[in-house]
Each structure stands twice: as structure tokens, then as C-alpha cells.
C-alpha positions in Angstrom: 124.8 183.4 113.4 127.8 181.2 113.8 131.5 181.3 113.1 134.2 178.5 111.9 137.8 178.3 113.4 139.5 176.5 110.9 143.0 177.3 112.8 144.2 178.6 115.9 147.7 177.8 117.0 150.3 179.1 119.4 153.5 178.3 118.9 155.0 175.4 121.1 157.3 178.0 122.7 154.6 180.4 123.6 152.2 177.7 124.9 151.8 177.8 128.9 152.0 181.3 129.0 148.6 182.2 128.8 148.9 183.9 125.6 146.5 181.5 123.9 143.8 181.9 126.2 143.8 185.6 126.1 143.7 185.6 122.9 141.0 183.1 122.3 139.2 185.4 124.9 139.7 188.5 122.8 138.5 186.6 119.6 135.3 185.3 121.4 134.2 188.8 123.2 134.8 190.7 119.5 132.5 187.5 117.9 129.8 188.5 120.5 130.1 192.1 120.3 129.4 191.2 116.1 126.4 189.2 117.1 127.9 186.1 116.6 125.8 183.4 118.7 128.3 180.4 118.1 131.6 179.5 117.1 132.6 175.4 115.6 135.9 175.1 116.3 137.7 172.0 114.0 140.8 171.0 115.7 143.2 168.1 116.5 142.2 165.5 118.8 145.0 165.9 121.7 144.5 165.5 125.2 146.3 168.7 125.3 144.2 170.9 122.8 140.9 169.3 123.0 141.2 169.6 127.5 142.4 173.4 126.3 139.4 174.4 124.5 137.3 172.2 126.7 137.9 174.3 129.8 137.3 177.5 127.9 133.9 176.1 127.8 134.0 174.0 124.3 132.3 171.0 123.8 132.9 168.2 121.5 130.0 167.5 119.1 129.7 163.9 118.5 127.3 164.2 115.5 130.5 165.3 113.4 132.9 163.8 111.6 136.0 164.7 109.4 136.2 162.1 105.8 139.5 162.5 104.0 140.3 160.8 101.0 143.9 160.9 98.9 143.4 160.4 95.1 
């Protein structure tokens, strides 16, 4: 089983403190502890957030892309 993470933010004053990776922590061990195998995480493409999720272990698939269209 998987899981999607549309959103996960910390606020720009709260960033730095750790509080984002404890939480992410927190959210990943309750995920296991439901069986959940996987998580696809959609996210900006920042040095800052994708190198954050990158060394909790995320990887960036390149298979995937995002299409927007206004109309």
C-alpha cells in the first residue's frame, strides 16, 4: 500500500528548527505502523525542499511529471 503527500509545509519562521523533520518522522513511523509500504511525496522543486526530503531518505522519480493547463 502507498500513501500521497499532497502538502507538507512548515512555516518560514519555524524552518531550521527541526520541527519539520520530527514531524515528518512522526508521520512516516504512524504510515508504517498502518502498513503503509510507500509514501509519493509531490512537492516544489527547491534546492532547499527537494535536498530536505532528499536526506530523509526521498528520492526523485524521474518517470513523473506534473501537466497544468489554464482554460
Amino acid at each position: 500500500m502507498h500513501f500521497n503527500i499532497k502538502e507538507f509545509c512548515v512555516s518560514q519562521k519555524m524552518r531550521g528548527t527541526g520541527i519539520g523533520s520530527i514531524l515528518l518522522e512522526e508521520f512516516e513511523k504512524r504510515l508504517r505502523e498502518m502498513g503503509i509500504g510507500d509514501i509519493y511525496l509531490f512537492t516544489t522543486r527547491t534546492l532547499q525542499t527537494e535536498g530536505f526530503y532528499q536526506r530523509k531518505g526521498y528520492v526523485t522519480n524521474a518517470e513523473i511529471i506534473r501537466m497544468d493547463k489554464n482554460i
